[in-house]
C-alpha positions, -999 to 999 in steps of 0.1 A, spaced: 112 -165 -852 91 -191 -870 60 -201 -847 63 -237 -839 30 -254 -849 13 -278 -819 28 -309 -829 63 -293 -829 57 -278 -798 48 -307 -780 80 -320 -792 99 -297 -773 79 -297 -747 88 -337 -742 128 -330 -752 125 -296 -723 109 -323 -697 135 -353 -701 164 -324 -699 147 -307 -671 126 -329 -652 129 -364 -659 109 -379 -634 79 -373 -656 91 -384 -689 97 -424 -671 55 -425 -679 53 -393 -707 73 -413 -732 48 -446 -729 19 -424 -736 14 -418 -774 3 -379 -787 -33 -383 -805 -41 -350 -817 -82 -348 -815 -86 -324 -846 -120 -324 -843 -125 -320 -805 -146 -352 -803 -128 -363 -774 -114 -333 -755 -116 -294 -764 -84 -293 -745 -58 -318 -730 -73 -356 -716 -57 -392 -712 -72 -419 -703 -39 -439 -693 -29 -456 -725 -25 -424 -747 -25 -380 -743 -52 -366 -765 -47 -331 -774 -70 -305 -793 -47 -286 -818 -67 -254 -815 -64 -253 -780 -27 -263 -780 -17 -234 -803 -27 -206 -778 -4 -223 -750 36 -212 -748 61 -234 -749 63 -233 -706 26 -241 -704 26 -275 -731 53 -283 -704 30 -279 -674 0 -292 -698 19 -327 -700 36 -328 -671 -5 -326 -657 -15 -351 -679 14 -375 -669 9 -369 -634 -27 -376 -636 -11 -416 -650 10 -417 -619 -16 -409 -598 -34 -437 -613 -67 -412 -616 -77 -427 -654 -82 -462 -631 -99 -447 -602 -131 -434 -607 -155 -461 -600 -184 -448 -601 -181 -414 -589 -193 -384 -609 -171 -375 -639 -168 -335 -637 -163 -332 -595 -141 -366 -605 -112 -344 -628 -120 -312 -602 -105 -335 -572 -80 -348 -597 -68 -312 -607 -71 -306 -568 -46 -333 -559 -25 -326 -586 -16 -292 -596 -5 -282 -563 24 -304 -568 25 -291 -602 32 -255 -594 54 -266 -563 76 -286 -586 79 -255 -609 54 -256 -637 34 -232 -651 -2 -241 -661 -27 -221 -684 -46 -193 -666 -81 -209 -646 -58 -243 -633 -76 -254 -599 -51 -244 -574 -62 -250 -532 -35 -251 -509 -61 -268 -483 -55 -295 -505 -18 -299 -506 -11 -341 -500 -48 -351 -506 -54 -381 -528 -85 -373 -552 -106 -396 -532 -106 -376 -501 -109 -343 -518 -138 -357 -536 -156 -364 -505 -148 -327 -490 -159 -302 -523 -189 -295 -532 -206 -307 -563 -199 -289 -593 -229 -263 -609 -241 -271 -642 -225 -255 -675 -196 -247 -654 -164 -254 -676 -140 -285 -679 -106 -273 -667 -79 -276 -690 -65 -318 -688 -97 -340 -684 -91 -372 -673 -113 -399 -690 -117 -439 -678 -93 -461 -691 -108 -481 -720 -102 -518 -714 -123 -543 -697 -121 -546 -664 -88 -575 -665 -74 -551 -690 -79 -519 -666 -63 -540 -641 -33 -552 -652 -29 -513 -668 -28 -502 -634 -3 -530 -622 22 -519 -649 14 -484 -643 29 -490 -603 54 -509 -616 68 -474 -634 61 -452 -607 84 -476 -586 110 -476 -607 110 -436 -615 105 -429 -576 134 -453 -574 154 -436 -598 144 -397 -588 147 -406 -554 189 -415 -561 192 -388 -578 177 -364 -551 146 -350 -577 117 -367 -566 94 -337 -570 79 -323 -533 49 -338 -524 52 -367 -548 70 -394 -522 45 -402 -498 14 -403 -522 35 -430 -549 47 -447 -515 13 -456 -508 1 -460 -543 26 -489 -551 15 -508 -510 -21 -505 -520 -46 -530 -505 -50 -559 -530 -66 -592 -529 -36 -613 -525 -50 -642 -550 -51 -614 -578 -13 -604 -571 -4 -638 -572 -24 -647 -601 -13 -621 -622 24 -624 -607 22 -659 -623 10 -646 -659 46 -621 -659 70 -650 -644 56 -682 -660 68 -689 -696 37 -712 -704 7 -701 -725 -21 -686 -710 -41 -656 -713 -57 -630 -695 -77 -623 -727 -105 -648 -718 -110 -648 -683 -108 -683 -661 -149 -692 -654 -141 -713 -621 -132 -676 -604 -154 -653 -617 -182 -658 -594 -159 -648 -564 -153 -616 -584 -115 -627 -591 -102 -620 -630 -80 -652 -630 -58 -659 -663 -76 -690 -689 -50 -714 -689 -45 -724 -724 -14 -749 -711 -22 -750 -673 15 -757 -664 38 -736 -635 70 -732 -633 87 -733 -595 74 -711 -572 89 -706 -539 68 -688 -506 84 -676 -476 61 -673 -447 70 -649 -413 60 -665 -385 83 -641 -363 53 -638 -338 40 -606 -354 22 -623 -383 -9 -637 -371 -22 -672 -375 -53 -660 -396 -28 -642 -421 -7 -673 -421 -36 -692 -433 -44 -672 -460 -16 -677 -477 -19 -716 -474 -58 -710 -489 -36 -690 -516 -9 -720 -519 -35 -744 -524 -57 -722 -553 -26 -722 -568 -20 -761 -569 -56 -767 -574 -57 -741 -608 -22 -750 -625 -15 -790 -632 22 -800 -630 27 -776 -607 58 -774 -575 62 -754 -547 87 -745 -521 70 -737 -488 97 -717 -466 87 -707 -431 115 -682 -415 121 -660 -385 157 -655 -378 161 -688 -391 145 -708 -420 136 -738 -423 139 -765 -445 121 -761 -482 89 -780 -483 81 -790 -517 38 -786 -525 26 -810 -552 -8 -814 -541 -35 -796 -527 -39 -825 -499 -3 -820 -487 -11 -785 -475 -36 -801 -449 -6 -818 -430 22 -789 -427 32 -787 -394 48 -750 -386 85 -755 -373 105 -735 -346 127 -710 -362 131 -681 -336 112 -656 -327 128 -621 -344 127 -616 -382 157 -618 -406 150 -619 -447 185 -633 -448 182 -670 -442 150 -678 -464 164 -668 -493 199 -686 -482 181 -713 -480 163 -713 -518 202 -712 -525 218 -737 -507 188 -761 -521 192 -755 -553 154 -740 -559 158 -721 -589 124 -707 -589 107 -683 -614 90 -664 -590 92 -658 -548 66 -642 -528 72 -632 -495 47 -631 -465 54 -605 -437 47 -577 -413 78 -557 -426 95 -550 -396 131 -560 -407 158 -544 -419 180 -573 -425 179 -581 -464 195 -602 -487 215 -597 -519 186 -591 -545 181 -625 -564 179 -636 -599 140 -638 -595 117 -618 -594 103 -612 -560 69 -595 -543 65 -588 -504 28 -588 -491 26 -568 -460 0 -584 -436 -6 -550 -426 3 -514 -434 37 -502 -427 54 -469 -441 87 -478 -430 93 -509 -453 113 -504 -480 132 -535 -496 157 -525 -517 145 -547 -548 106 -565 -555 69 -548 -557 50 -541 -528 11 -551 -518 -5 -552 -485 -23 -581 -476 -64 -575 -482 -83 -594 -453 -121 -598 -451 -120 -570 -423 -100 -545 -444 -125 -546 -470 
């Protein structure tokens, strides 16, 4: 039998993971191959989130099984969102907690890795951050293991929306893997609270605006008027926003301090887009009437109505229907304690949980939580 050179090996790897596990191929086939002939950026395996770099002399003395393990490690290491993470932690003991949180779910899941993986079953369902914090530092000249992970390349509103688009795959493969009962072991819970992470809500929103709004702006050139609060808000090129409907809980469980942050959000909004409408929707187990947000000013004089006291996601969203809304976006204000949901709608929608709650799971829209000055 002919011996398959690196590159044809790699394709076969890829065709053996779609067959055989296709949860990982959902972010493997995003990533593009780069072989690094020279070694200058990996004597092994590394991505840094946008592509997998490979070194073709190191990838010829791995067997077929192991180039499947290699990028199956180097995909799970995107869907972790490790390239993103690092801050400014140390690089080596940075990939030793990645490997750590990763290869144990790895080898539970069936791969086989090269010989001299890190493998620590004290480990098992850590993230990297809170191994990090429990290994010791790393010795000098002790080796690389095989897969680095390297910082993502773009600036820092680049590296953000990357790792936006990034949860928006691992939803829809956990989605997908979860119906068809293959979610690998181990996986669930850590993606679960990868794709609720704390975020400043103004961000979300901002950048929830740039993916639903049809008029041109860009992220490319950051708006000045934010950047001294150490918000990467989009440079309006045509400051103009389409319809944009909120729906507030005020069941009893949402607090009046959370409810007011997403006025303060409401009115950022008006003040930084011209032309702009929105629908203010306050519900419960009812919902009240749309009230329509033209001007910052108008916020000051909202008075919040009696709609019950439980919580039903039913009748807000009835209620963009039966007034004829028709908005390109909806964002949705709540503790999460509801299991009554609507049919999903034609727009796109995002929940922002006023606090942390593993049992919400709406069956369409992305998840944050709510990021208040005390959860900082």
């Amino acid at each position: 039998m002919e011996k398959l050179t690196p590159k044809k090996k790699i394709e076969k790897a890829r065709v053996g993971l779609y067959l055989d596990a296709p949860f990982w191929t959902t972010t493997l086939f995003k990533l593009p191959m780069i072989e690094d002939k020279d070694g200058t950026i990996t004597p092994t395996y590394a991505t840094d989130g946008k592509a997998i770099y490979y070194n073709p002399t190191f990838a010829d003395t791995c067997n077929l099984e192991e180039t499947k393990g290699l990028l199956a490690h180097e995909t799970g290491h995107v869907i972790l969102l490790h390239p993103f993470r690092r801050g400014n932690r140390d690089f080596k003991k940075w990939n030793i907690a990645c490997d750590l949180a990763l290869n144990q779910i790895l080898i539970d899941a069936g791969f086989k890795l090269p010989k001299g993986g890190l493998l620590d079953s004290q480990y098992k369902g850590m993230d990297a951050e809170k191994i990090y914090t429990l290994i010791p530092d790393p010795p000098e000249g002790q080796p690389q293991p095989a897969g680095e992970v390297l910082d993502h390349p773009g600036n820092e509103p680049e590296k953000k929306q990357a790792e936006l688009e990034q949860r928006l795959y691992n939803v829809q493969a956990g989605q997908i893997a979860k119906k068809q009962g293959n979610l690998p072991e181990g996986l669930e819970r850590l993606i679960d609270d990868l794709t609720a992470p704390k975020i400043n809500i103004v961000e979300v929103i901002g950048r929830f605006v740039e993916q639903t709004s049809k008029n041109n702006y860009t992220w490319t050139t950051p708006n000045r008027r934010y950047l001294g609060h150490d918000l990467f808000l989009p440079s309006l090129k045509s400051p103009e926003l389409g319809h944009l409907a909120f729906l507030v809980d005020i069941s009893g469980s949402v607090t009046n301090e959370q409810a007011k942050d997403l006025l303060a959000v409401i009115k950022g909004t008006i003040e930084t887009y011209q032309n702009s409408e929105l629908s203010l929707i306050y519900f419960a187990t009812r919902a009240s009437q749309p009230i329509t947000i033209t001007d910052e000013t108008e916020i000051q004089n909202i008075k919040t109505p009696n709609v019950g006291r439980g919580t039903n996601y039913k009748p807000p969203f009835d209620m963009i229907k039966t007034a004829n809304l028709d908005p390109i976006g909806i964002i949705v204000l709540t503790d999460g304690y509801c299991n009554s949901y609507p049919e999903a709608p034609d727009a796109p929608v995002i929940w922002i949980l006023t606090e942390k709650n593993e049992s919400f799971k709406p069956p369409f829209g992305e998840i944050f939580q709510l990021e208040t000055e005390e959860g900082k």
